[in-house]
N, C-alpha and C positions, 0 to 999 in steps of 0.2 A: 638386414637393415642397419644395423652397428654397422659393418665396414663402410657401409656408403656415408651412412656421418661422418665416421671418422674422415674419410676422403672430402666430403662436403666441408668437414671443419679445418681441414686442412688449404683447402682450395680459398675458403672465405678467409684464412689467418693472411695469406698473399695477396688476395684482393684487399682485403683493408689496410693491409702494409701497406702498398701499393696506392692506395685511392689517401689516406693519413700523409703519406708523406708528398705527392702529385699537390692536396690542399695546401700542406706546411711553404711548402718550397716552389712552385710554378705558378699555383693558384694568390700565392701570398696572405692565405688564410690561417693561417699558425692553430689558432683557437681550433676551428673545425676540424684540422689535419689530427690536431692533440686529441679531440673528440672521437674522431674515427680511430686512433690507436687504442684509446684507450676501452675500445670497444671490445679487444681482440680477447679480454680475460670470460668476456660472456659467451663465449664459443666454446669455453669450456667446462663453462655453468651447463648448458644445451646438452651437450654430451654425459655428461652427468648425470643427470637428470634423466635422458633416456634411458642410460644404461640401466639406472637405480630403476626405472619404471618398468625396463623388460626383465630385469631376474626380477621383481616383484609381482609379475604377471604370469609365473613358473617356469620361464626360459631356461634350460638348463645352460647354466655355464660354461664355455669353452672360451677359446682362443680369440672371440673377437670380443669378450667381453674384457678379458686380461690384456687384449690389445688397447682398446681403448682405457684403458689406467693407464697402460704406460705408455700413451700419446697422450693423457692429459699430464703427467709427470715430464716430461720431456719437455713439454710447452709451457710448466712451472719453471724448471730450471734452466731451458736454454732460451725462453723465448724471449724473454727482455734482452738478453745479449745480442741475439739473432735483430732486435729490434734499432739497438745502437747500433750494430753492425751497419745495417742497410741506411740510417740516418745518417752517419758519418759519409760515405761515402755520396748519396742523394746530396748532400745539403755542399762537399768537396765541388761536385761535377756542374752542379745546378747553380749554387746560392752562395758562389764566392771564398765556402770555408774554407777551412785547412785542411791538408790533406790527411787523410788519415791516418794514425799512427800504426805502425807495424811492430808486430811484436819481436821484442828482440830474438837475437839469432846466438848468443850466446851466453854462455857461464852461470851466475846466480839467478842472474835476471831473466834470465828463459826458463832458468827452473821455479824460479815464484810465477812466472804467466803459465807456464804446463800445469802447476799447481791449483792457480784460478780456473785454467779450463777445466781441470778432475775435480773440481768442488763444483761445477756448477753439473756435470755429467753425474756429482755423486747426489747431489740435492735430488735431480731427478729420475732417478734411478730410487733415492729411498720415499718419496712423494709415489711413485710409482706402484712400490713395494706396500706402504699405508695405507693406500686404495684399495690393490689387491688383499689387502690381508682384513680391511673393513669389507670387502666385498665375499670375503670368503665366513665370516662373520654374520654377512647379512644371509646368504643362502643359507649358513646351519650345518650340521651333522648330517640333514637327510639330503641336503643334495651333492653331485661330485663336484669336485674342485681340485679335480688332479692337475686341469688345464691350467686353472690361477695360480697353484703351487708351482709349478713349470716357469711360468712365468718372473714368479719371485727369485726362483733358484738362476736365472737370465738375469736376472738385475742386480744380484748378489755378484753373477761373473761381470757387470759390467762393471762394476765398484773395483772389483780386483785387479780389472784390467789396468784402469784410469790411477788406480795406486801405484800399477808395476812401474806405469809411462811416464806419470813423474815424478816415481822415486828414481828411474834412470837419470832422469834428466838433473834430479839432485846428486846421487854417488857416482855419475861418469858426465860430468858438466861439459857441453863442448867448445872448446877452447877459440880464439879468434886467430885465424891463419895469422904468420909470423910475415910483416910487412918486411919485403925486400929492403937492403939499405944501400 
């Protein structure tokens, strides 16, 4: 039952991007478009909340329960981005704006954007891990939670990884090819 939420909360996070920004931008409803975005954080109430109601109900904890913390953690820290993402480009194609800016392609300034993208993978990755470790919390001593532990120990290598990616991109910056003269 968890994984099909999770899938279900995933499926409705697009449909309401999708219908939020159809209203902003074709429909010319701005207000409603913003109403149905801003709907997308109760999707993650829902899941919550069930999760919280089945290990309350003796569920024993595994892997879809630690899945879902870290699809609600993911959609704390990437999904406003994921949200301007798609607005940028909808409101370019549609609604006359500008195009969207790209992230640069070299030297400091791609390594403070590598930067910005491993803080928002690290916020959700530790969002993920405070779930997990309240949800391990709430089952107790008497039940396992070697599966949620698993999960932590995943999210600790995600943090790692997203350090290694842009501290490279800070100690070997990459340079801008040398314009012919």
């Amino acid at each position: 039952m968890i994984v099909a939420l999770i899938v279900a909360c995933e499926v409705a996070f697009w449909v309401l991007l999708a219908a939020g920004l159809a209203f902003r931008y074709a429909l010319r409803m701005p207000r409603t478009g913003l109403a149905l975005l801003l709907c997308e954080p109760l999707l993650e109430v829902v899941l919550f909340t069930v999760t919280a109601i089945d290990l309350k109900n003796g569920a024993e904890p595994d892997w879809k329960h630690g899945l879902a913390a870290v699809y609600i953690g993911f959609t704390v820290g990437l999904g406003h981005a994921t949200i301007k993402w798609a607005d940028a480009r909808v409101a370019h194609r549609f609604a006359d704006g500008p195009p969207p800016v790209r992230p640069p392609k070299y030297g400091m300034a791609r390594a403070a954007h590598e930067w910005r993208t491993a803080g928002r993978w690290i916020v959700a990755a530790v969002v993920a891990i405070a779930l997990l470790q309240a949800a391990v919390w709430y089952v107790g001593d008497d039940g396992e939670t070697g599966s949620l532990r698993a999960w932590q120990s995943r999210m600790v290598w995600l943090i790692v990884i997203n350090l290694i990616i842009a501290g490279s991109y800070t100690l070997f910056p990459k340079r801008e090819p040398a314009k012919p003269r």
